[in-house]
C-alpha positions in Angstrom: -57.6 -24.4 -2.0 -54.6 -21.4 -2.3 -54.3 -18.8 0.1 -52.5 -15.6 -0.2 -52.7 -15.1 3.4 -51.9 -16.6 6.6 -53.9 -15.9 9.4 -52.7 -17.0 12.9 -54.1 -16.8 16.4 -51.8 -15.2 18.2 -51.1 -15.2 22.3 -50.0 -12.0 24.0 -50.7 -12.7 27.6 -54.3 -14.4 29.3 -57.0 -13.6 27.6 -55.7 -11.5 24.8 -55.8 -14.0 21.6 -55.5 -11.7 18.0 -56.0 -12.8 15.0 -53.0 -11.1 12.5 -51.8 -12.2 9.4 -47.9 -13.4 9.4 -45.9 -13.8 6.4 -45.9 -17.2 5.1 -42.6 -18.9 5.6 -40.2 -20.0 3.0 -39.3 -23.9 3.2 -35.9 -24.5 4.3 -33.7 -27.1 3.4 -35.5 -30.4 4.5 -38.4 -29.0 5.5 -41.7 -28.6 3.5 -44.7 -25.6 3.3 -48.1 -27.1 4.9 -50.9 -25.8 4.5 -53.0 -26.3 7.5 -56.4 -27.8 7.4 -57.4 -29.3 11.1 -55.7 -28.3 14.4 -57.3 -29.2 17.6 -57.1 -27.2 21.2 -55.8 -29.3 24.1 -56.1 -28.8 27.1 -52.3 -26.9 27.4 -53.3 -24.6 24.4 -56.6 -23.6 27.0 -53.9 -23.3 30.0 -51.5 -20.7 28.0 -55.5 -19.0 26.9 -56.0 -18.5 30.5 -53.3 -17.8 32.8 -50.4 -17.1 30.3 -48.3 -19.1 31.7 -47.0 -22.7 31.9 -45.7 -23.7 34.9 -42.9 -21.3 36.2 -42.5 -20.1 32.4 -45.0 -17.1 31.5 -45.5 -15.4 27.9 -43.7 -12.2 27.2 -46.3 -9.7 25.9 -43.2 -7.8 23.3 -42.9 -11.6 22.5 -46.4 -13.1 21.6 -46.8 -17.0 20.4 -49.0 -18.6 17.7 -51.1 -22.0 19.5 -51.9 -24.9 18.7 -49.9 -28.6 18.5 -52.4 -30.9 17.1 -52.2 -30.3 13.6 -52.4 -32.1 10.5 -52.4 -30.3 6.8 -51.4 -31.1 3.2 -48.1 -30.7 1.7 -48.1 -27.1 -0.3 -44.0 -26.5 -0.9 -41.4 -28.3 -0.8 -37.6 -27.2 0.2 -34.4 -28.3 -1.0 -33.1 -32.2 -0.5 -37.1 -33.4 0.3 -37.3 -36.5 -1.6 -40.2 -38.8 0.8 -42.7 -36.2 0.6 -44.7 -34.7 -2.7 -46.9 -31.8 -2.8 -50.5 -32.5 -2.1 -49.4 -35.1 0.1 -51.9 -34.9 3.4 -49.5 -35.3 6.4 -50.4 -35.5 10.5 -47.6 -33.1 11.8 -45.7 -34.4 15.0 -44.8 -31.0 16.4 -42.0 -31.6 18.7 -38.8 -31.2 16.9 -35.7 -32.7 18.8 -32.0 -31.4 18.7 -30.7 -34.6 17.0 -27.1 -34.8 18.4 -28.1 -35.6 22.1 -27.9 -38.4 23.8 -32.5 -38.8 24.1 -32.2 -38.4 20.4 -29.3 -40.8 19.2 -30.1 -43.8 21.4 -31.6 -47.1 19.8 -34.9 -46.8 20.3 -35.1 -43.0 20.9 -36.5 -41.2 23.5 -36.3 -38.3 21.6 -39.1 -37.0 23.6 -37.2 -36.2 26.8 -34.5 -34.1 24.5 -33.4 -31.2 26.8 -33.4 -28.8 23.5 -37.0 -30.0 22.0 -39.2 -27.2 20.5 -42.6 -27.6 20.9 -45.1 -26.0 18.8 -47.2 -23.7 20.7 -45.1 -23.9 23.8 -42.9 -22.1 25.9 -39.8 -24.2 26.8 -36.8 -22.9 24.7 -39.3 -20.9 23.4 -42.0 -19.3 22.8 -42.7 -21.5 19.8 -45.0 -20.3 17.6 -47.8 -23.5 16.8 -50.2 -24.6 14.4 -52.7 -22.5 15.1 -52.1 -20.7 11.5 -52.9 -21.3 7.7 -49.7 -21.8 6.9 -46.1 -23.3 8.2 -43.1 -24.7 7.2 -42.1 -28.0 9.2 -39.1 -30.8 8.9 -40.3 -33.3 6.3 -39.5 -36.0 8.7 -42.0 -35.3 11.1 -44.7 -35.1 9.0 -46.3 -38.3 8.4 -48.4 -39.4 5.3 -52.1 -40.2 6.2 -54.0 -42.6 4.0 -56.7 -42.0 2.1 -59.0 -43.4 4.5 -57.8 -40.5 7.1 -60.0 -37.0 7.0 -57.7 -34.0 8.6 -60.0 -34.5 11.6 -57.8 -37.7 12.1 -55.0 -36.5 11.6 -54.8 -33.8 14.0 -55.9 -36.7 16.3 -52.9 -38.7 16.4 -51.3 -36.2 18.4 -53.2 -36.8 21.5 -53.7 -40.7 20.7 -49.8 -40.6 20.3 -49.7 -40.1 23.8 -51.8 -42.8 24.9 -50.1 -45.2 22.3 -46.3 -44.3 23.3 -48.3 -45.0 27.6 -49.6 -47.5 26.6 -46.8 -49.9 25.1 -44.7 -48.7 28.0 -46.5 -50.6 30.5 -47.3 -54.0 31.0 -51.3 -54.0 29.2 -51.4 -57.5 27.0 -54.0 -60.0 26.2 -56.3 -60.7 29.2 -55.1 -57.5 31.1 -57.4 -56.2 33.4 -57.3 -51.9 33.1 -58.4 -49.0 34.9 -58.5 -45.1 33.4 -58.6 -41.9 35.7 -60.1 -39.7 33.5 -62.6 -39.8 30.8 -61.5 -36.2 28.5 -59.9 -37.2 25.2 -56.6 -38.6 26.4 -58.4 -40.7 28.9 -60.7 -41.9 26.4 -58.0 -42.5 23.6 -55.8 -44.5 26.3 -58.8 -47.0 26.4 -58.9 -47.6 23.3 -55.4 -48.0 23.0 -55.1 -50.7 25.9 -58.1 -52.4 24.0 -56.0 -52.7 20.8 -53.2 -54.1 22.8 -55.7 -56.6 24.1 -56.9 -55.7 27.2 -59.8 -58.0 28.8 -61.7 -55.2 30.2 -61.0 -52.0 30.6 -62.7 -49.5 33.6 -62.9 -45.8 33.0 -63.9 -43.7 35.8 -64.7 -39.6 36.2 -67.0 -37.1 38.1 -68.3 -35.9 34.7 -71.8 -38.1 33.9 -71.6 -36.9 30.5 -68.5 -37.8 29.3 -69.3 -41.3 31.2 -71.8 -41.6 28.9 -70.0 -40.5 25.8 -67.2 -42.9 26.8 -70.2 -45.6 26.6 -70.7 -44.9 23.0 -67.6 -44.5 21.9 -66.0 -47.6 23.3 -69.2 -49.8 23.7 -67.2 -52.4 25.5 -65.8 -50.6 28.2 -67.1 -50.3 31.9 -68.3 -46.9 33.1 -68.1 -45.8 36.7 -69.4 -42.5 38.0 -67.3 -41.2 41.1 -68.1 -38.8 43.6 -66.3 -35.6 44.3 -63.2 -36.3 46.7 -61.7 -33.8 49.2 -58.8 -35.7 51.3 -56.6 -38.9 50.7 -58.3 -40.8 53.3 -61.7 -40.8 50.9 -59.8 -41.5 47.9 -58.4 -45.1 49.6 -62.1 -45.3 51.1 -63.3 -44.7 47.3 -60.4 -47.1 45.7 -62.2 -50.0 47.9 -65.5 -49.4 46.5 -64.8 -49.3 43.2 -63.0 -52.6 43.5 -65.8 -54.2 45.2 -68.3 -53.0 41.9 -65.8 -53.9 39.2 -66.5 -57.5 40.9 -63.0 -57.7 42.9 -61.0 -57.8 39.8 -57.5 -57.6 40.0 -56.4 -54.3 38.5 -53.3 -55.0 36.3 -52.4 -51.5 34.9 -54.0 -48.0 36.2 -53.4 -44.9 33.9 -53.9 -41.6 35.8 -55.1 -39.2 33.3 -56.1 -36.3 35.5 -53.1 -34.8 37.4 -55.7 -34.4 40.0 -53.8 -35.5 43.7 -56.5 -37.7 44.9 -56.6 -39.4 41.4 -53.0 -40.5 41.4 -53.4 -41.7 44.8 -56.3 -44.1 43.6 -54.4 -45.2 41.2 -52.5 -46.6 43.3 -54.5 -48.1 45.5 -56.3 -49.1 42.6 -54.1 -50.9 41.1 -53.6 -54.7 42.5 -49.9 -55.7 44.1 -46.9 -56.1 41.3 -49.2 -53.8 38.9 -48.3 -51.1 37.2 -49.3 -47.1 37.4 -49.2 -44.9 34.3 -48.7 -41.1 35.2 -50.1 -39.2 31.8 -52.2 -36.3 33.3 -50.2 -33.2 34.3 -51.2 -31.7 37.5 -49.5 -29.4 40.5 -45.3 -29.4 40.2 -45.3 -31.5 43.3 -48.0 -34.2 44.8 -48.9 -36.3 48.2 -48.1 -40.2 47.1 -49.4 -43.4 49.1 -45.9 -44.4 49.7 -46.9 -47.4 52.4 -48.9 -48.5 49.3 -46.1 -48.3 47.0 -44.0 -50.3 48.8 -45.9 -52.9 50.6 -47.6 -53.6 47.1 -44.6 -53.2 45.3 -46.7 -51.0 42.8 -44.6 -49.7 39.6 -45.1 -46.4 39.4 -44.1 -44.5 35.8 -44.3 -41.0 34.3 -45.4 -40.5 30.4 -44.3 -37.1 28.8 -45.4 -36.9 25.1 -44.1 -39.5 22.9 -41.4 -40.5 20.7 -41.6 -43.0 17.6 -45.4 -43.3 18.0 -47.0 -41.5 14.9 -46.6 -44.1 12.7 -48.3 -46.6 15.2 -50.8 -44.3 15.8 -51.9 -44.1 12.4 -51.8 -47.9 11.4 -54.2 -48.3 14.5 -56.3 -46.0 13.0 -56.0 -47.4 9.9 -56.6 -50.9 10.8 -60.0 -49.8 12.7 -58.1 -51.1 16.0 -59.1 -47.6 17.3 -62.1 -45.9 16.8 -61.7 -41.3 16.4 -65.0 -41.2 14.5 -67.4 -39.0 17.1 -64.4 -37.3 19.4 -64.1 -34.1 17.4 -68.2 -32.9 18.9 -67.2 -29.0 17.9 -65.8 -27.7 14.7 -64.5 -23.7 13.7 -63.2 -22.1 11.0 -60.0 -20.7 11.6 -60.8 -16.6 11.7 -63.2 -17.8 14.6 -60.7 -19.0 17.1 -61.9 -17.1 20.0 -65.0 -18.3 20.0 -63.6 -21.7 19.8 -61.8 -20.7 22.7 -64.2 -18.8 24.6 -66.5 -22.7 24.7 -63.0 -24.6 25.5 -63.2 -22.2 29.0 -66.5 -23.0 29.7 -66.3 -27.0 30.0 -70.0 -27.3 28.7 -71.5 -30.9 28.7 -71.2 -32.4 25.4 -67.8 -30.7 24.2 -65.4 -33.1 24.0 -62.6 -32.3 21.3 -62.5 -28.7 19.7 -61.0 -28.2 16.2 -60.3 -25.1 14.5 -59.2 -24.8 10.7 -60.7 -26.0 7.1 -61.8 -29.6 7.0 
């Protein structure tokens, strides 16, 4: 389908979302035009909805910003010197776009992630940054990957947040027989269990306050263990907690714990979780600064990491999902066409049972 227009949801401050129509952009060289079909809200593109702000950076009314990161389309123009990419082509966009000369996005490897120039869509650091929230967009060829045939748009747009648990996941210990724990049973949580499965994780625990999503997390993964916890008000009741849940899962040794929450009495069951020589993941962002179990730490010698984004892990991402090693069929529960974005929105705030993954666009 052609458009002639190209609606966008558009951020002002809290609360104020518009829906305008922008020009649509001209493909520069070595980018290409996408039209996009599937972009999904996450849980930063709710945070900007709400409070305008991200952290100590707040949006500038006079300088409003389009949403939206996880985004996946199909290739409508192409600029000059594009020779991997044809139109028609259906791509998953990775929308962080790295400075290329320094030293995160030159080394072997690349950790082009952690790039102190990196633009990311629908975000305010060296920004604001105008996202996918929009029909149409011109991106750098190279980070728009080719989907197979076998990949809906819904997918697509999903290998953004299973990116993250991917690029967490092969950055820790998790093999064959590992024993795993998750904090946190949203889509990141849920997507980080299946990716430790596919590395070939024995058994793998995920634990929230939400029954629901307990339950969803049941069908979803059928082989994973469930564990409902109890609200927690001080550090002393999340060690108290941490000793419980060990004694339920059967006293197994927790190998690797991913923290998926950002909640402070989550990361400090992590680490108490998490048996001595293991390994914690940091994924879910929480308050600047937190209260850590440092006796713990030490006297377990517990390896403590942080995971921001990813880098190199699109392509992974969508092998797995090609190879049926992980499951997305079910985590997109709510679906809206893109000139009804605020009341996509509007259920994002309210954190109803049985929302899981919100996408907006035209599947």
């Amino acid at each position: 389908m052609v458009y002639q227009t190209n609606t966008a949801a558009v951020l002002y401050q809290a609360h104020d979302l518009r829906m305008e129509e922008r020009p649509i952009e001209t493909p520069g060289n070595g980018e290409v035009l996408i039209n996009i079909r599937a972009t999904g809200i996450c849980g930063s593109d709710l945070h900007y909805y709400l409070d305008g702000t991200m952290g100590p950076l707040k949006l500038d009314p006079s300088a409003p910003m389009i949403l939206g990161h996880e985004a996946s389309g199909i290739v409508a123009q192409l600029g000059s010197g594009v020779t991997e990419l044809k139109i028609g082509d259906r791509v998953a966009i990775e929308p962080g776009r790295g400075c290329q000369e320094c030293r995160y996005c030159k080394q072997d490897g690349g950790e082009y992630n952690l790039c102190p120039k990196m633009k990311f869509l629908g975000s305010l650091r060296q920004g604001p940054n105008d996202g996918s929230l929009r029909r149409y967009a011109s991106f750098p060829a190279y980070l728009c990957h080719k989907m197979p045939e076998s990949m809906s748009y819904e997918d697509g747009a999903l290998i953004e947040p299973l990116s993250v648990a991917v690029y967490a996941v092969d950055r820790t210990p998790v093999k064959q027989e590992s024993i795993v724990a998750v904090l946190g049973a949203g889509p990141v949580g849920l997507l980080t269990a299946a990716a430790a499965f596919a590395q070939g994780a024995k058994s793998v625990l995920i634990l929230d306050i939400n029954a629901s999503r307990l339950e969803f997390a049941s069908k979803y993964l059928p082989n994973i263990e469930t564990m409902l916890l109890p609200k927690i008000a001080s550090l002393d009741e999340a060690q108290q907690q941490s000793e419980k849940i060990q004694k339920a899962f059967d006293s197994q040794e927790i190998d690797v714990t991913f923290e998926c929450t950002g909640v402070v009495v989550c990361v400090n069951m992590a680490v108490h979780l998490t048996r001595p020589g293991g390994s914690v993941m940091l994924i879910g962002l929480g308050k600047p600064s937190t209260i850590m179990p440092t006796n713990a730490i030490i006297t377990k010698q517990v390896n403590i990491q942080g995971n921001f984004r990813y880098a190199n892990s699109y392509p992974k991402s969508i092998q797995l999902v090609q190879q049926e090693k992980i499951p997305l069929n079910g985590l997109v529960t709510h679906r809206f066409a893109l000139e009804d974005t605020l009341k996509a929105f509007e259920l994002a705030k309210q954190n109803a049972e049985g929302v899981m993954k919100i996408q907006i666009g035209d599947f």
